[in-house]
N, C-alpha and C positions, 0 to 999 in steps of 0.2 A: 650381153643381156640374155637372162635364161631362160626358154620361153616356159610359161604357166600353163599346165595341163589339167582340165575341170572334167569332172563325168558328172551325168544327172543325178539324183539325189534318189536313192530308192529302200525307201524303208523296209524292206524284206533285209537287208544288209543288218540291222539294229535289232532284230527281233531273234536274241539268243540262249533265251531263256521262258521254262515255261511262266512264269513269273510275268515279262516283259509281252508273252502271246497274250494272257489271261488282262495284264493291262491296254492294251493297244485293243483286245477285241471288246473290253468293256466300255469303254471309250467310244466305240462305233456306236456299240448298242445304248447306250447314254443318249447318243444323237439321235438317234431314231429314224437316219437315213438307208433306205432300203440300199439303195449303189454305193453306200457310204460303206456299208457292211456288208455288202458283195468284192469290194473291192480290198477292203481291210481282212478278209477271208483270203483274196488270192495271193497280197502279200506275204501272211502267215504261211499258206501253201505252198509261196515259193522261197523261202526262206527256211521249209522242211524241205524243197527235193517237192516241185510236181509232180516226177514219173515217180516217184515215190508214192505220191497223196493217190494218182490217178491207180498206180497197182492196185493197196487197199481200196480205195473205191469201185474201182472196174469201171471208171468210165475214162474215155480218150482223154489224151493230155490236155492237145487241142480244144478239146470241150471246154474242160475246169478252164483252161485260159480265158476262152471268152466269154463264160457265163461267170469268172469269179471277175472282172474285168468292172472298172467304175462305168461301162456299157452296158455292162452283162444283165441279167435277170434272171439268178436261178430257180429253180425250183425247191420245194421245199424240201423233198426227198434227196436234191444234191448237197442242200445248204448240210445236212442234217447226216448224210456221209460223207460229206468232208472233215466236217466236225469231228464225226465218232473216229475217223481213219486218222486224225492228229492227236487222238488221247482227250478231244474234248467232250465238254454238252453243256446244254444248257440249263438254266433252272432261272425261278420267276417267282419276284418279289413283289410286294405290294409298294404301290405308289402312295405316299403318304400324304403328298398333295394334292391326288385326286381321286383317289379312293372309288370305289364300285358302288 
């Protein structure tokens, strides 16, 4: 009998395309959870290469880990160079169902 070998399930592994970042991060932002979307940030960020994201940003790796962390709380200034240092940004539509 062959023994069966599982690893945890980590969706930075799936996010291979900008296509696939752009879907996964919309998806968060849909949700409109703040740790929903801190953490769906860090997955993206680790599925570029952290010491990668944290270079472009300049801030410690350490840092991004735990502020982009479904713990975490970043700031708006991190959210917002994490972003730019992945080729992203945002932009903002009106809600048709509840309108201003």
């Amino acid at each position: 009998m062959s023994k069966t070998t599982t690893r945890a399930f980590d969706s930075a592994d799936y996010i291979d395309s900008p296509e696939a970042v752009a879907a996964y991060l919309e998806a968060a932002l849909e949700d409109g959870d703040a740790l929903i979307i801190a953490a769906t940030l860090g997955d993206i960020a680790r599925s570029k290469g952290m010491a990668l994201i944290a270079e472009r940003t300049g801030l410690a790796r350490e840092a991004l880990y735990k502020s982009l962390s479904a713990d975490g709380n970043p700031r708006l200034t991190t959210l917002l160079g994490v972003l730019k240092a992945m080729g992203l940004r945002l932009s903002v539509t009106t809600d048709a169902q509840r309108g201003v």
